[in-house]
C-alpha angles and dihedrals in degrees: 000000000000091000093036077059105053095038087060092053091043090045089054092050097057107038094096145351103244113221128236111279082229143352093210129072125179124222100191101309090332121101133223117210116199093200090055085050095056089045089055096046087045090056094053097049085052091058109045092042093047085045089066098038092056093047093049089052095055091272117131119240130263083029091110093050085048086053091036085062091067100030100049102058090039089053106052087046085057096042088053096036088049085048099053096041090057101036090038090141091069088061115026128048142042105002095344120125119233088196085067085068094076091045100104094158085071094062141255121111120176105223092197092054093042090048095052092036082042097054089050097053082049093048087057102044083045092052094050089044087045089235124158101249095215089053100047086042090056087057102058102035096100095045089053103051082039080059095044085057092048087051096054081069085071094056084049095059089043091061093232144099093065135135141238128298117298139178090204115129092245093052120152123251116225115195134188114249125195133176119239090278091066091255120142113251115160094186101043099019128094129236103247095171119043096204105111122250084200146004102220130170105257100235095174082067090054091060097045105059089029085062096042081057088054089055088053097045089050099038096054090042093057097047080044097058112004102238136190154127080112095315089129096053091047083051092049091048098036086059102039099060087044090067092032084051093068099028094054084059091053089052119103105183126117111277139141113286130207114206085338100318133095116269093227092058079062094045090055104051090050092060100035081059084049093050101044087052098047082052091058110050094033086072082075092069094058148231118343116314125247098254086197095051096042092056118107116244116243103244122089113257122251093016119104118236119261117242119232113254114256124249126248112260125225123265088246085060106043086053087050094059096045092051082048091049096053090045092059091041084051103045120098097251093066104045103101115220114256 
């Protein structure tokens, strides 16, 4: 009776995972968005982690927040402008409003499109800190595939990015959500009434813990056998589309298909390929770079340093020097022969 009992508890537990009632909360007329929340938190972890990576590495600290100033905005522009380019059909058409576009609170960031915007904003910060892009790239890989997992919470609370129907004990909730007029809204309603509307493989879940293995694995590599020249950044990315390869088969939400797949599954397999291949042939340039010897000096190349003015001298010296300078005119050995 005892175990019949707990199995059934146990069995409870685990039959599904329940959704948020709700993934927007109001302070007064000012909404919290618990998706803008997880993007945040996923920034700062990747911070703080890059920070001590950097420092660990030779870098000098508050250098990764001075790069994160330029990579972050242009980021998050490529992630939405990736976003809206591939799922085109949810802003622009019949009915459809182009203004939503700009709404990124409301979800939907194109990874591919925030890691390419992203390396450029880097490229920048690093260039004016005269900074080695691969190395500064290797220190903040883990952090960054650590935030992208932060970041699936959002996606958690927004009730989107799952799979198809499943009967699997970890099964995903899926609640109808409506706003105080009684209108269905699954990103700023709230769940009323907690009977599924549908049992769904949560696919977000699969990436999050998919991408906290890739820390590990990078992390570990790189303790293993010290990469760099930009090694620990390939094996993040490489690992990373391998997982987003299989889950992005599993999604059904609505996305842009080519001959009948979506066109991230294709995106994934093309740089994985690129980043398989940079790991590679980086090996040839050896183990893990000096990140003190590879900085640019300050000054700016090809110009000679200015001296430093010098500074007036007392009215005892300069006497000094003038009684000194009649004595040599005066010596024998400067008094030129007629």
């Amino acid at each position: 009776m005892a175990t019949g009992t707990v199995g059934h508890v146990l069995n409870g537990i685990l039959a599904t995972i329940p959704s948020p009632d709700q993934g927007v909360w109001y302070l007064g007329p000012l909404p919290i968005r618990a998706y803008a929340l997880c993007i945040i938190a996923g920034i700062i972890v990747a911070i703080w982690w890059g920070e001590r990576r950097w420092v660990a590495r030779g870098g000098i600290k508050g250098e990764v927040t001075d790069i994160a100033v330029w990579a972050v905005p242009f980021g998050l522009v490529g992630g939405r402008l990736y976003h809206v380019i591939t799922d085109n059909q949810k802003y622009f058409g019949p009915g459809k409003n182009p203004l939503a576009a700009l709404e990124i609170w409301n979800g939907g960031l194109g990874i591919w499109g925030a890691i390419a915007l992203g390396a450029v904003g880097a490229w920048i910060g690093c260039r004016r800190k005269g900074i080695p892009l691969p190395a500064m790239a290797d220190a903040l890989a883990p952090g960054i595939v650590v935030a992208q997992a932060i970041g699936r919470l959002g996606n958690y609370f927004n009730q989107e990015l799952y799979g198809g129907d499943t009967t699997l004990p970890w099964g995903l909730e899926i609640y109808r959500r409506v706003m105080p007029d009684g209108s269905d809204d699954a990103l700023a309603g709230v769940a009323r009434d907690h009977t599924p509307i549908q049992i769904v493989h949560p696919t977000f879940l699969y990436e999050l813990l998919w991408n906290l293995g890739v820390a590990l694995l990078i992390v570990w590599a790189d303790r293993k056998f010290r990469l760099g020249h930009g090694r620990v950044f390939a094996l993040y990315v490489a690992g990373y589309t391998a997982g987003r390869f299989w889950i992005e088969l599993m999604r059904t939400d609505e996305a842009t298909l080519i001959f009948g797949t979506r066109v991230n599954v294709f995106v994934s397999g093309l740089v994985f390929i690129g980043a398989v291949v940079y790991f590679i042939l980086a090996r040839s340039r050896g183990e893990r770079e000096d990140v003190a010897a590879l900085r640019a000096t300050d000054e700016p190349a090809g110009e000679e340093p200015v001296a430093a003015p010098e500074e007036p001298k007392a009215e005892e010296d300069v006497a000094a020097d003038e009684k000194s300078s009649k004595e040599s005119v005066n010596s024998p050995e400067t008094v030129k022969p007629e």
